[in-house]
Structures are given as C-alpha cells and as structure tokens.
C-alpha positions in Angstrom: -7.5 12.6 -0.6 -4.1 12.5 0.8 -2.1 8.9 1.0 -1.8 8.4 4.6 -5.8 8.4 4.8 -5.9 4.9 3.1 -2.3 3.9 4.0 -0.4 4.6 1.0 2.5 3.7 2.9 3.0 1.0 0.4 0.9 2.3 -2.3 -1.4 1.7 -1.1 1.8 -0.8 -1.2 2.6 -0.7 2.3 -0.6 0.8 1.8 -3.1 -1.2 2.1 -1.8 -2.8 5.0 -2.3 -0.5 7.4 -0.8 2.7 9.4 1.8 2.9 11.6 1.2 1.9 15.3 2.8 3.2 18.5 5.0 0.7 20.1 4.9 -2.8 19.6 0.9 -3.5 18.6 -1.4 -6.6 18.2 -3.4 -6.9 14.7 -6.9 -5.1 14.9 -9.4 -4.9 13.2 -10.1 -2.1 11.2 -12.1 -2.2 7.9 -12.2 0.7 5.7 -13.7 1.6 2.1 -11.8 4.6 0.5 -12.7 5.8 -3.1 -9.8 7.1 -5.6 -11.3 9.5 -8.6 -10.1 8.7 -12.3 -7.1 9.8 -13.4 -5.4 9.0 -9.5 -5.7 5.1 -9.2 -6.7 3.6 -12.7 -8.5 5.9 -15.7 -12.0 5.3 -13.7 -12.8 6.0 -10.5 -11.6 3.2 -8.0 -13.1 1.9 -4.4 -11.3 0.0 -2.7 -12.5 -1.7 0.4 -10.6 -3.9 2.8 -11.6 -6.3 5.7 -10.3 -8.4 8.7 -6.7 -7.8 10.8 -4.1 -5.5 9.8 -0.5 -7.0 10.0 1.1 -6.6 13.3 3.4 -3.1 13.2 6.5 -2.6 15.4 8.3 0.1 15.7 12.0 0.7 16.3 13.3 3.8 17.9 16.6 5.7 18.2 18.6 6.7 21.9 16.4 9.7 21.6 13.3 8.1 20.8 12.9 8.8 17.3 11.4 6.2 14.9 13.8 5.0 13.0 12.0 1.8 11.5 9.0 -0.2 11.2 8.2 -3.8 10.5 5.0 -4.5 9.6 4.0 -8.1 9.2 0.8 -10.9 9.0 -1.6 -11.7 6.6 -2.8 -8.3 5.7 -6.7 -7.5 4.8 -8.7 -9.1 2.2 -9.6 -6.5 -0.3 -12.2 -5.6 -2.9 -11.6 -3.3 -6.0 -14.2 -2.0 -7.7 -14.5 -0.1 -10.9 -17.2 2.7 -10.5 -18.1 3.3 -13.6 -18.9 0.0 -13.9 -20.1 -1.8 -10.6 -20.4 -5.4 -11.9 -16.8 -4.9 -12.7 -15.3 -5.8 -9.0 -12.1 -8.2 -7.8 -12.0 -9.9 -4.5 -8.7 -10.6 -3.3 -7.9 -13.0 -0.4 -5.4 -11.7 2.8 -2.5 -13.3 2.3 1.3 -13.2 3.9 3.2 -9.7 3.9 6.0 -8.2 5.8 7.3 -4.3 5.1 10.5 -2.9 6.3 10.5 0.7 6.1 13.7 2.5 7.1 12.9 6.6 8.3 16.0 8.0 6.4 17.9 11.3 8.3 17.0 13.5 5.6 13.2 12.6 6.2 12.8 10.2 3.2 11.9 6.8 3.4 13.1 3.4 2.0 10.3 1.0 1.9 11.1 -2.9 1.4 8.1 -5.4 0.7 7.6 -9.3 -0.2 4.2 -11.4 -0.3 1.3 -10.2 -1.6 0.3 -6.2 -1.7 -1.5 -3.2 -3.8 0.8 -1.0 -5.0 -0.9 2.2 -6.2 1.0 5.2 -8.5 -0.5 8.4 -8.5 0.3 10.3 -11.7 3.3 12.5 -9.8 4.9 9.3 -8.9 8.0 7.8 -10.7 7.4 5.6 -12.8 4.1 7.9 -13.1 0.6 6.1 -12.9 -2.3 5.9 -12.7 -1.7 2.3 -11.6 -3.0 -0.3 -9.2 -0.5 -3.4 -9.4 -1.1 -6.3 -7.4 2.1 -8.0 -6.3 3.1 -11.3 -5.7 7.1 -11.2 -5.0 9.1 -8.4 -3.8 9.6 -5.0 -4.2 11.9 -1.5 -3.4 10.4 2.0 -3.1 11.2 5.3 -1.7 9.4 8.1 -0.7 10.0 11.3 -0.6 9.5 14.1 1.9 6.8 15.6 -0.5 5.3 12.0 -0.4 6.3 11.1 -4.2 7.2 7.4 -4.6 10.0 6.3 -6.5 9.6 2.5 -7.5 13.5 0.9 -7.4 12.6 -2.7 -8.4 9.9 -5.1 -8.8 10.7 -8.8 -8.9 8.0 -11.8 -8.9 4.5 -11.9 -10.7 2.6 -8.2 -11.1 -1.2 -8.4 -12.2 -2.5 -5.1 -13.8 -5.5 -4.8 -11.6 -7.0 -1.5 -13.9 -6.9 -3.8 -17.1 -8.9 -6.5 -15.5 -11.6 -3.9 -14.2 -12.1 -2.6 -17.1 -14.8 -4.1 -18.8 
C-alpha cells in the first residue's frame, strides 16, 4: 500500500492527520480504516482506523504558484489500533491538538516539523528503520525523501511504543 493512501505524511506522522488540501480548507470529515501487513507497521498485521475532523490544511505557494508549504493544524482524528492477530488486543486513542509544518524543499524533498500528539509509523526502509508505530506526545523533525524514505532528525517529549502494548 503506498503512504499517501493513509497519509503517511507524518508517518502516518503527519500521517494520520490527513492529506494535503487545495487552498486554504475547513476540517471535514473523513473517516478511514487502512490495514498495514506484518513486518511494515509492528511484527503483526496493524489496522488502524481513525474518526471525526481532520486538522485544517493551508497551503502556501510561490510567485509561480508552486506549493512551497503546508500548515496543518486542529485536533486531528481519534484513532483505533488494532493488532490482527489478536483482535481483543486494540488502543483507542482520543483526537487531541497537532500542528505540522512541512517545507517542499527545491530539490523535491521535504522537511516535516510536528508538536502535540501524532502516530509516527517507520516502514523497514526508513531511517532509523522500523517496523514502528510510536505515538508522540512532544515534538518532532523528519524528512522525506523524493523516493518517500523518511529520515527521523529528532524526537523530544514522551514516545509510547504502541506495537509493545498490542502485543499480547
């Protein structure tokens, strides 16, 4: 499944939070449920299912009308994560306040800044690799690069390990 299907524009960090908008956009609604295979999110196969308004996304564009950056910002989507493989094994998390800056870079890349609570999901060719699904509470730096890798700069406040608590 490729990342922009369920967000992963923040790891799922900006990720879960929702795609970009055209232009300067009210929060909708827009539920989804996406399911990551073992090996890509946590060891087992993840579903992740989110509900309520997205943050509201604005867009800032150059003289010639390129995006040049977003901010992204609200209360996000309340989530579930559920392990598969075992179904009883299932978090609910509550929406609470976010804000993403990302920056389009000139050589395609982009630098993605985020504080209050998100989901930040590492695929196995990400750096540092995963599989991981981190919920965080604080701040944090990522780029991503024009083959869609992200590279995690820094982390600061409190991270829960979200695979360790599925896991029964």
């Amino acid at each position: 499944m490729a990342r922009a299907t369920y967000c992963r524009l923040g790891g799922v960090a900006a990720l879960i939070t929702g795609g970009l908008l055209t232009g300067a956009s009210a929060a909708s609604a827009q539920d989804f449920t996406f399911d990551l295979p073992a090996g890509t999110a946590c060891a087992f196969e993840l579903r992740v299912t989110g509900t309520g308004d997205q943050p509201e996304v604005r867009e800032f564009v150059d003289q010639d009308g390129n995006v040049v950056r977003t901010v992204s910002a609200g209360t996000g989507q309340a989530l579930t994560l559920t392990n598969l493989s075992a179904p009883d094994e299932s978090i609910a998390l509550r929406s609470n306040g976010t804000a993403t800056h990302t920056t389009i870079n000139a050589d395609g890349t982009q630098t993605v800044t985020s504080t209050g609570h998100h989901l930040l999901i590492l695929f196995p060719t990400d750096d540092p690799a995963g599989p991981s699904t981190t919920l965080i509470a604080g701040h944090y730096v990522y780029t991503v690069g024009t083959d869609g890798v992200f590279h995690v700069q820094r982390i600061s406040g409190k991270t829960t390990d979200i695979c360790t608590l599925l896991t029964p």
